[in-house]
C-alpha positions in Angstrom: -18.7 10.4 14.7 -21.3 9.3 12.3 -21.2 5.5 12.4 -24.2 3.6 13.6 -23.8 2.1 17.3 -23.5 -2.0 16.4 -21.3 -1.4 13.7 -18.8 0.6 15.6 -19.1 -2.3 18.5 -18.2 -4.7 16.2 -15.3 -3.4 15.2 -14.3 -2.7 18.6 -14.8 -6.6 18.8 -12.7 -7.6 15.7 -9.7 -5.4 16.9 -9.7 -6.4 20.5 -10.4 -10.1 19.7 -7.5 -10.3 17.3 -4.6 -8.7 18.5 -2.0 -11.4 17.2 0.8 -10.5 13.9 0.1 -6.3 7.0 3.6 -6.8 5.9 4.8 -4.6 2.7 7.0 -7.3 1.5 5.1 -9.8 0.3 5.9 -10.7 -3.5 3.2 -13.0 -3.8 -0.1 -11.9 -6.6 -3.0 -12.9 -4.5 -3.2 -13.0 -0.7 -5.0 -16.5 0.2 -8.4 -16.5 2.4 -7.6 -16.1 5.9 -6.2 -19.2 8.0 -7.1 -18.3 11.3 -9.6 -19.8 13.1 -13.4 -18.6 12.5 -14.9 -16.8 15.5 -18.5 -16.0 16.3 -18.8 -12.9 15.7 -22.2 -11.1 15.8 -22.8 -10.3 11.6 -24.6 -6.7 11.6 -23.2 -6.0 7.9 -26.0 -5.2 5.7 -24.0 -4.7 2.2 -24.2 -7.6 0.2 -22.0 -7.0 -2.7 -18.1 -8.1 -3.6 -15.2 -6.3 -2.8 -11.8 -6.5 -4.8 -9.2 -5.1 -3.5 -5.7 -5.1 -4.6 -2.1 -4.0 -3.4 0.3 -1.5 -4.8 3.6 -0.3 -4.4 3.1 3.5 -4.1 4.1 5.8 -6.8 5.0 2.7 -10.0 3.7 3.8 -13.6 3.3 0.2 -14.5 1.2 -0.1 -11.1 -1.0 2.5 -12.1 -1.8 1.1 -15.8 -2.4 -2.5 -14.2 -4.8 -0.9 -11.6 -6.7 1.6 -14.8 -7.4 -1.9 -16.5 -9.1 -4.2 -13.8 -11.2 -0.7 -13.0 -12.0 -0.2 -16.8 -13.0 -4.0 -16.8 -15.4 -3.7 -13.9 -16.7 0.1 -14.7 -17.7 -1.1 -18.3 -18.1 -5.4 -18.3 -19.7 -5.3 -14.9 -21.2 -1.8 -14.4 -19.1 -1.3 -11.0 -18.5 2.8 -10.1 -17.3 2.9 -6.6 -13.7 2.9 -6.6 -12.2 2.6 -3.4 -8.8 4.6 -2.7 -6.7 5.2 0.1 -7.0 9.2 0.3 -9.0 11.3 3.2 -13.5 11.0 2.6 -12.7 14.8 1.5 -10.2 14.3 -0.8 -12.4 11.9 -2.8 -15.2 13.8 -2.6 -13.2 16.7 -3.9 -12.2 14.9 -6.8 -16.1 13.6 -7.2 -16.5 17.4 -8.1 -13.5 17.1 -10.2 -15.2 14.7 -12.4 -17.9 17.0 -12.7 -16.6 19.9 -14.4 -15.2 21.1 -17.3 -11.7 21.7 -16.0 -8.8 20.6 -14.0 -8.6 23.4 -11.6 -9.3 21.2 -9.0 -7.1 18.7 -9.4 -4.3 20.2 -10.2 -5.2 22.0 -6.5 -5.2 18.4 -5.0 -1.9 17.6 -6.8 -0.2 20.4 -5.1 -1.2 20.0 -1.7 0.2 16.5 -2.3 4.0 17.9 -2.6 6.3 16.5 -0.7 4.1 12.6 -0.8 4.5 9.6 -2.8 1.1 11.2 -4.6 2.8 14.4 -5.6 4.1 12.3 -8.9 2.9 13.1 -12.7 2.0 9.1 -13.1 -0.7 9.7 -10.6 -2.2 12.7 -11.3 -2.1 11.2 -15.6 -4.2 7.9 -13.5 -6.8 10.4 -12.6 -7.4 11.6 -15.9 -7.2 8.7 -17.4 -10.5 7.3 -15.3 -12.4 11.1 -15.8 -11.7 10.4 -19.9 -12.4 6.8 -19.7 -15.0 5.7 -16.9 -16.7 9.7 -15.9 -19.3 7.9 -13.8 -16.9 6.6 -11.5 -17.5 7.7 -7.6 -14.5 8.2 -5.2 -14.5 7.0 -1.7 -12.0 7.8 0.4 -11.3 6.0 3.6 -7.9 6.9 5.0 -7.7 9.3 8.0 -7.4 13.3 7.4 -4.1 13.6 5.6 -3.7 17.3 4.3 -6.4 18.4 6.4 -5.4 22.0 6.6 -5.6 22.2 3.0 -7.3 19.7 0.9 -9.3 19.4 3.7 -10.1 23.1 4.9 -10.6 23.9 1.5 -13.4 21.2 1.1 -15.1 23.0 4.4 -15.0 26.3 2.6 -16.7 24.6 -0.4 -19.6 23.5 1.8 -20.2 25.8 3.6 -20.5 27.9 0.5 -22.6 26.2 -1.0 -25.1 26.2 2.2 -23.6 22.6 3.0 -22.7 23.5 6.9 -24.9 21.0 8.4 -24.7 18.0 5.6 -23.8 15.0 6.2 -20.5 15.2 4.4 -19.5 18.2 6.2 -20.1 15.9 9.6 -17.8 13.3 7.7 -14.9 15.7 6.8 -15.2 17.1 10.5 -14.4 13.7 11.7 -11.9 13.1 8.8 -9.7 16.2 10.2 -10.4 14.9 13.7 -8.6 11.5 12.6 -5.9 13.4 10.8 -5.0 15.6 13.8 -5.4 12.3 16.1 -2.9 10.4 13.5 -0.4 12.9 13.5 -0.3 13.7 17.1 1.1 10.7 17.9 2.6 8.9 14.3 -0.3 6.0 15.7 0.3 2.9 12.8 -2.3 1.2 15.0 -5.1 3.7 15.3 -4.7 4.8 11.4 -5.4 1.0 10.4 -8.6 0.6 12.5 -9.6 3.9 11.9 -9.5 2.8 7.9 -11.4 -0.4 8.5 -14.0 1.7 10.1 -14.0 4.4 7.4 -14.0 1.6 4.6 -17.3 -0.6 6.1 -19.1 2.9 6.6 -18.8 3.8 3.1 -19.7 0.0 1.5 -22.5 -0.1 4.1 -23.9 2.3 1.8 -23.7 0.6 -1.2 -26.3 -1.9 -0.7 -25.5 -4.6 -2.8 -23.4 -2.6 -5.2 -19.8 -4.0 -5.8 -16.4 -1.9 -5.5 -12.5 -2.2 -6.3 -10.6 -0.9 -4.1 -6.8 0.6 -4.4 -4.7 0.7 -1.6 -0.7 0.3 -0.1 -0.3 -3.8 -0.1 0.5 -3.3 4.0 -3.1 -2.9 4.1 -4.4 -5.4 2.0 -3.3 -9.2 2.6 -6.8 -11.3 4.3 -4.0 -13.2 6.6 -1.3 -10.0 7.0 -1.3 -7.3 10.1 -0.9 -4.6 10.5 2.5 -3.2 8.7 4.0 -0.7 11.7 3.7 -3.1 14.6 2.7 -6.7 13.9 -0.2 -6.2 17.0 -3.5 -6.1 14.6 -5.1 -7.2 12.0 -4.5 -5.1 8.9 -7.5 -3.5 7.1 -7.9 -6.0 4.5 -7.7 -8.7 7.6 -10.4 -6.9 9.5 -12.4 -6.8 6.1 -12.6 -10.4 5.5 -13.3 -11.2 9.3 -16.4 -8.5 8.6 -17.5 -9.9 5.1 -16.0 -13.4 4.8 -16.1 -14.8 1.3 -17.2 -11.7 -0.5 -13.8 -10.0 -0.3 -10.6 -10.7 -2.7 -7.4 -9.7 -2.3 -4.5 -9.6 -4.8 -0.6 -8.0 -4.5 0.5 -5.6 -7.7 3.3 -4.2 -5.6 5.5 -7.4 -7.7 5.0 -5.3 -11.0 7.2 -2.8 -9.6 10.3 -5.4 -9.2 9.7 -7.1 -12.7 12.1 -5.6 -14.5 15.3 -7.5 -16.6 18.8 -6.3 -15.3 20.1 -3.4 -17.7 24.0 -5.4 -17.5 25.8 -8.4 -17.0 28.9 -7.7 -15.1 31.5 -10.6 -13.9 32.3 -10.7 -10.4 34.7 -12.9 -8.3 34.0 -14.0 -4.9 36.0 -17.0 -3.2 38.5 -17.3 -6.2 35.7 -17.7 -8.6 34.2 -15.6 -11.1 30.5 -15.0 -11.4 28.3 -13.5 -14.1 26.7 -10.8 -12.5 23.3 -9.0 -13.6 22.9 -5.3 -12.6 19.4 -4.3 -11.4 20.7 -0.6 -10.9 20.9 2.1 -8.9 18.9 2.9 -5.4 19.2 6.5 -4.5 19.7 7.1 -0.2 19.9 10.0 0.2 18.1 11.3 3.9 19.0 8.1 5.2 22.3 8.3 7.3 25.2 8.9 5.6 24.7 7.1 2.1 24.5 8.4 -0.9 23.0 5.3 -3.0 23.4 1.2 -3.3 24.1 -0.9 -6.4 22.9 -4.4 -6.9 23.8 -7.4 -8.6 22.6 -11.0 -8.4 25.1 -13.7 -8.7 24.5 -16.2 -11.0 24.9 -20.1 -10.2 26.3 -19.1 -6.7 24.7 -20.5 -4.1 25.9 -23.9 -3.9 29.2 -22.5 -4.0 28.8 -20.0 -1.0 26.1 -21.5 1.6 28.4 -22.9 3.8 30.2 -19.5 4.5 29.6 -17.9 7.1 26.2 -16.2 8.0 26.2 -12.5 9.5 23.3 -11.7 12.4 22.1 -9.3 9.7 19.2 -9.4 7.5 17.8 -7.3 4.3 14.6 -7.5 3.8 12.9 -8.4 0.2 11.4 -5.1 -0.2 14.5 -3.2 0.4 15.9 -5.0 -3.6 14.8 -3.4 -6.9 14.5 -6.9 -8.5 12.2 -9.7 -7.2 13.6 -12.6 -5.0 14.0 -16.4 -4.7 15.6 -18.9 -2.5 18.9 -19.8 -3.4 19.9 -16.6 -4.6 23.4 -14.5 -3.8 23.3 -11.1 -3.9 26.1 -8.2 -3.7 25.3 -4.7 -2.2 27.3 -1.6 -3.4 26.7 1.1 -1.3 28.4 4.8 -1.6 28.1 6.8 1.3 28.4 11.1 0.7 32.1 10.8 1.5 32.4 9.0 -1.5 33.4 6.3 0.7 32.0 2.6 -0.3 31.2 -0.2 1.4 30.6 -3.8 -0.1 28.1 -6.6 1.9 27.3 -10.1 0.5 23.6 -12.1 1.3 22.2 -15.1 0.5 18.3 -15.8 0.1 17.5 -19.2 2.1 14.1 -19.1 3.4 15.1 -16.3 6.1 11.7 -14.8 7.7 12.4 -12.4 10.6 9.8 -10.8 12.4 7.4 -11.6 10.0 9.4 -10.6 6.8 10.9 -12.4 4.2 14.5 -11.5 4.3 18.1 -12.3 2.7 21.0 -12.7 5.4 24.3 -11.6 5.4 27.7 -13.4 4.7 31.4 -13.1 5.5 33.1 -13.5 1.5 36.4 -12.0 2.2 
C-alpha cells in the first residue's frame, strides 16, 4: 500500500485513540469545530492548505447546483482545482481523462457501471458536465474504497497497461483501490471503509502542498464532532480530518436543501375531537422494504400543546426518515399503505428526542 510509514502510524493512532460515538441526520448547515478534548498527537502532515468540505444528501438536483456554485466560486475567485469526491482513486482518475477529450464516451461508460447506485441518476451525470463546460481544469480525486472495481475499475487497469502504465504509480494506487473494494465488500465493514477514506483522503492532500481543495461527500462522513454513521464506534472521516489538520478544515451540511421544500396541500385533520390544518409534504415510495408500499405525511398545525400529554409509544422515527425538515414542538401523522392495499395510521411528536445519537420524533397513542 503506497502510504509513507508515519503517516499510516498516525492514523493508526487517531483511530485507536478515539474509539467513542457521523450521523446522516443532522439538519444543521455547518458542523461546529470539534469539542473533544485536544490530544498530543505527533503532527507529520506536510500539506498546508484549507480544506472545505461539505455534506450532501445523495442523489438531490438542488444539492448538486448548490455544490456546482461553491466549486465555481473557488475554481474561478480563488484558483482552487482539486475537487474532492467520494468515488474509488480510479474512478476519478477516469473522469480526469474524461475532461481531456473531445467526447463523452467515457462518461457515459462510468454512468453505466453506476446502475443500480444512488450515482446512476441523470442530475449527476448533468453535474459532471456542468464542471467539464465550466471549470475544465478541475482535477478529480477520489478517495472512497474500490466500488465497481470489476468494471470501472478493471477497465482503468486495461487503460494503463495499454498505455505502458503497468508499473506507475497510479496503477499501484488502483491495485490497492480494488484491494479495499474486495476487503469492503467481503464483509459490508462501515468501520474499515471510513478509515480506509481518511487514509485515502490525507494521501491525496499530502500531495497538494499548500494547494486548497473542496471536497463533496455523504454528510455521515462529514460533521468535525460526528462518527462514524454504521456503528457509533469511530470518528467519522471528516472527525479524523480535523484531529489531523485542526483549524484548516471546514465543514458545512447541504443534505437540509433536500428537505426545504413548501407542502404541495393543506388538508384538515381531527385528532382528539379537534380539527387540524394539515400540510401535505407528499408521497415516500417503500417499496423493498417489508411489506409497504409507500407513506404519506402531514404536519399538524398548532397541535402540540393540545397533544403532549398523551401518551408516548417506546417508538421513535428518526429526522431523516421525513421529506420535510423538523422542529421541536411539532405533531406529525404517518400514512403508510402496505402492498395489500392495507393502511396503517401512526401519530409522533418532535420534543427534543435523541436516541442513539439521532434526532428523532416519538410515537403517540391518538385514538
Amino acid at each position: 500500500m503506497l502510504v509513507y510509514p508515519l503517516l499510516l502510524a498516525l492514523i493508526v493512532i487517531l483511530v485507536v485513540s478515539s474509539l467513542t460515538a457521523c450521523d446522516n441526520s443532522t439538519a444543521g448547515k455547518t458542523a461546529s469545530k470539534s469539542a473533544q478534548p485536544t490530544k498530543d498527537v505527533p503532527v507529520v502532515a506536510q500539506a498546508s492548505g484549507s480544506i472545505y468540505l461539505y455534506g450532501e444528501a445523495h442523489g438531490v438536483a438542488k444539492i448538486f447546483d448548490k455544490e456546482y456554485k461553491l466549486w465555481s466560486q473557488y475554481y474561478h475567485n480563488e484558483g482552487m482545482r482539486h475537487l474532492f469526491v467520494e468515488l474509488p482513486y480510479f474512478t476519478a482518475e477516469y473522469l480526469n481523462l474524461w475532461m481531456q477529450s473531445d467526447n463523452d464516451d467515457i462518461l457515459e461508460e462510468i454512468y453505466d457501471d453506476w446502475e443500480r447506485t444512488r450515482s446512476h441518476n441523470p442530475d449527476v451525470k448533468e453535474f459532471y458536465k456542468k464542471i467539464k463546460s465550466e471549470c475544465p481544469e478541475t482535477i478529480f480525486h477520489g478517495t472512497d474504497i474500490g466500488h465497481q472495481y470489476e468494471t470501472t475499475g478493471s477497465r482503468y487497469l486495461s487503460y494503463l497497461v495499454a498505455n505502458d502504465l503497468g508499473e506507475s504509480e497510479k496503477y499501484t494506487l488502483t491495485m490497492e483501490a480494488i484491494r479495499q473494494g474486495r476487503v469492503f465488500y467481503s464483509k459490508e465493514d462501515g468501520v474499515y471503509r471510513e478509515d480506509t477514506m481518511t487514509e485515502n483522503f490525507i494521501r491525496e492532500f499530502e500531495k497538494l502542498g499548500n494547494e486548497s481543495v473542496m471536497g463533496i461527500y455523504g454528510s455521515a462522513h462529514t460533521g468535525l464532532d460526528e462518527m462514524d454513521y454504521k456503528t457509533q464506534s469511530i470518528p467519522c472521516m471528516g472527525n479524523q480530518l480535523q484531529e489531523h489538520y485542526g483549524d484548516n478544515i471546514y465543514s458545512e451540511n447541504l443534505s437540509w436543501i433536500a428537505k426545504d421544500i413548501e407542502p404541495s396541500r393543506v388538508d384538515y385533520i381531527s385528532l382528539q375531537g379537534k380539527e387540524y390544518a394539515a400540510s401535505y409534504f407528499g408521497k415516500q415510495d417503500l417499496n423493498g422494504f417489508k411489506d409497504y408500499a409507500y407513506r404519506e405525511f402531514w404536519r399538524l398545525e398548532d397541535a402540540y400543546e393540545d397533544i403532549q400529554d398523551l401518551p408516548l409509544v417506546d417508538n421513535y422515527l428518526p429526522y431523516d426518515n421525513y421529506l420535510m425538515p423538523i422542529e421541536v414542538g411539532q405533531v406529525f401523522v404517518v400514512k403508510s399503505t402496505k402492498t395489500d392495499g392495507s393502511v396503517q395510521r401512526d401519530y409522533y411528536l418532535s420534543s427534543g428526542q435523541v436516541v442513539e445519537g439521532v434526532n428523532s420524533t416519538q410515537q403517540f397513542t391518538a385514538e
